[in-house]
N, C-alpha and C positions, 0 to 999 in steps of 0.2 A: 504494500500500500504506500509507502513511504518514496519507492522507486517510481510509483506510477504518478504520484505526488511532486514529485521533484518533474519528472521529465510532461507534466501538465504545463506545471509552471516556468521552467525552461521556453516553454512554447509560448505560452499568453502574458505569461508575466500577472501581477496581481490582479490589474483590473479584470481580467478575460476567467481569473481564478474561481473553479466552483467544484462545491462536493460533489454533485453528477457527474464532471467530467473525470473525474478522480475515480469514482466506483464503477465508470466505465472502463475505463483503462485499466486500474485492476480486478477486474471481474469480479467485485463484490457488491453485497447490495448497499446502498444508502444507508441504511440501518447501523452495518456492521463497522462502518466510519462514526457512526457518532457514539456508538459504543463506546469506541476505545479515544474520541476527541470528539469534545463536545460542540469543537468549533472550527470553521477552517484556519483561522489564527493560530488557533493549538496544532493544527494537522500542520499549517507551513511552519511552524517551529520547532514542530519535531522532526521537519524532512529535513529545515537547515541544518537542525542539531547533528545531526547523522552522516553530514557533508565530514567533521571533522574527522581528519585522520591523523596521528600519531607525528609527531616533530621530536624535531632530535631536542633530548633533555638536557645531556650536557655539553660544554666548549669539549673542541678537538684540540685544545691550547693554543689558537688562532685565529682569532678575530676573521683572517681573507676566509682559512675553510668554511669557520661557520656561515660565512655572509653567503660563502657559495654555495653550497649545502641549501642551504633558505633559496636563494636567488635560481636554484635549477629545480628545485622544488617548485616555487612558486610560477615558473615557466611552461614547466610541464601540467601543473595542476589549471591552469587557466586555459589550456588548450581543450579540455575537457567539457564535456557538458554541466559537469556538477561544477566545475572552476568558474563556469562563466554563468550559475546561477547564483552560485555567491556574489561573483558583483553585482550582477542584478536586484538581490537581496541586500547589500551591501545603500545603493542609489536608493531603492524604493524604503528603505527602512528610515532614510532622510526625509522622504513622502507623505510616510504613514507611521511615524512612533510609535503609533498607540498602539498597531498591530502588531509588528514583529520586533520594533527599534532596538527594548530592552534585549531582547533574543540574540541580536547581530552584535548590540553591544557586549553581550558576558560571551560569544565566540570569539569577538576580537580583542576581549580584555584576554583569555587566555593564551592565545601568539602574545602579544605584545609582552605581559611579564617576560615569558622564555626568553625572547630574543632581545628582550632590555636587560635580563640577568647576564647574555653572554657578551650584550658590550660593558655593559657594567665589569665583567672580568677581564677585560680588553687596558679597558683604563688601570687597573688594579695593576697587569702585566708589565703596564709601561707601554703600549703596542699603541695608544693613542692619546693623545693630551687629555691630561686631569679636565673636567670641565664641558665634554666632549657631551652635547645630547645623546642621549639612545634614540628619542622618537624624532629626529632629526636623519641618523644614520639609515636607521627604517624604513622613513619615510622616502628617503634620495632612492634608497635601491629598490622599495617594491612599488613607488609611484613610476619608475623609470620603465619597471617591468610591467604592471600592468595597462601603462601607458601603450606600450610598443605590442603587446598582444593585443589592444583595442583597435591601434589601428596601422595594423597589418592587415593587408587585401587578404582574402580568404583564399585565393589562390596561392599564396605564397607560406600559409598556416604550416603547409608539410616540410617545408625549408626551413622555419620559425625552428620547429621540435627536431629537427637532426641538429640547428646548429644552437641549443638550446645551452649546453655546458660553453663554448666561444664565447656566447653571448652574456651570460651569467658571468664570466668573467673578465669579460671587457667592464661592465659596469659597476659590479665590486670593486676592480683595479681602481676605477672611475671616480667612485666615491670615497676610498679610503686615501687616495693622492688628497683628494680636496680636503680629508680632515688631517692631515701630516702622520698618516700610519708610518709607526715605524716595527714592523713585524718580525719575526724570525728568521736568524740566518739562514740564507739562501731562498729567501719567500720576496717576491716582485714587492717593492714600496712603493 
């Protein structure tokens, strides 16, 4: 239900969102959706909730890995149906608060700790100046990313995902020059 739920709203986006189409797609009745979600609010918060998948917990003792790591992650994950209902959900939850806002918000408060703890360990290293925002570093490398996966021509999407690690690392390089990384020997500054 969740799957037939996600790839609904993939399609229509919220306005076009309704439980009939949802107990169409997954071959259930009307009924057995309100069962278990009393409301299509609940029903897309539970399909966002289920979008999240597992990120690296701790630093590789490297500020560039982990940016890249994140950065080829979040490349590949955007190329996907559920990557690109997230931003979707992401834009409409600025929309619509009331309905899923808090939702999008406690998915993207939990990224945001992880990947502020491993610049926060960056600075601690020495690997970047004391002072150094986290939601500044975050923000340069995954607005960068999913900036260029919005607008890439669709015909070029299959060239995007082969040259998705180049890429990912062109723009970490990109970003960690502009804040004076100074990394580990033998690791590009």
């Amino acid at each position: 239900m969740l799957d037939a739920t996600l790839h609904i709203y993939a399609e229509v986006g919220w306005a076009g969102f309704t439980m009939d189409a949802v107990a169409r797609r997954a071959r259930v009745g009307k009924a057995a959706l309100y069962r278990r979600w009393e409301s299509k609010e609940k029903l897309i918060v539970a399909a966002l909730a289920s979008l999240t998948t597992p990120v690296m917990a701790e630093s590789t003792g490297s500020l560039r890995e982990d940016l890249l790591a994140m950065a080829i992650r979040t490349l590949r994950a955007q190329q996907s149906r559920d990557g690109l209902v997230g931003i979707r959900a992401q834009i409409e939850a600025k929309f619509y608060p009331e309905l899923f806002g808090q939702a999008m918000e406690d998915l993207g408060k939990q990224w945001r700790t992880i990947f502020r703890s491993l610049v926060l360990l960056a600075i601690e290293r020495g690997e970047i100046p004391k002072g150094t925002s986290p939601a500044l570093v975050l923000d340069a490398v995954n607005g960068i990313l999913v900036n260029h996966v919005l607008s890439t021509p669709l015909d070029k999407m299959p060239a995007l995902v082969e040259d998705a690690p180049r890429y990912a690392e062109t723009v970490v390089d990109f970003v960690l020059s502009s804040i004076g990384y100074r990394g580990r020997a033998g690791e590009p500054a």
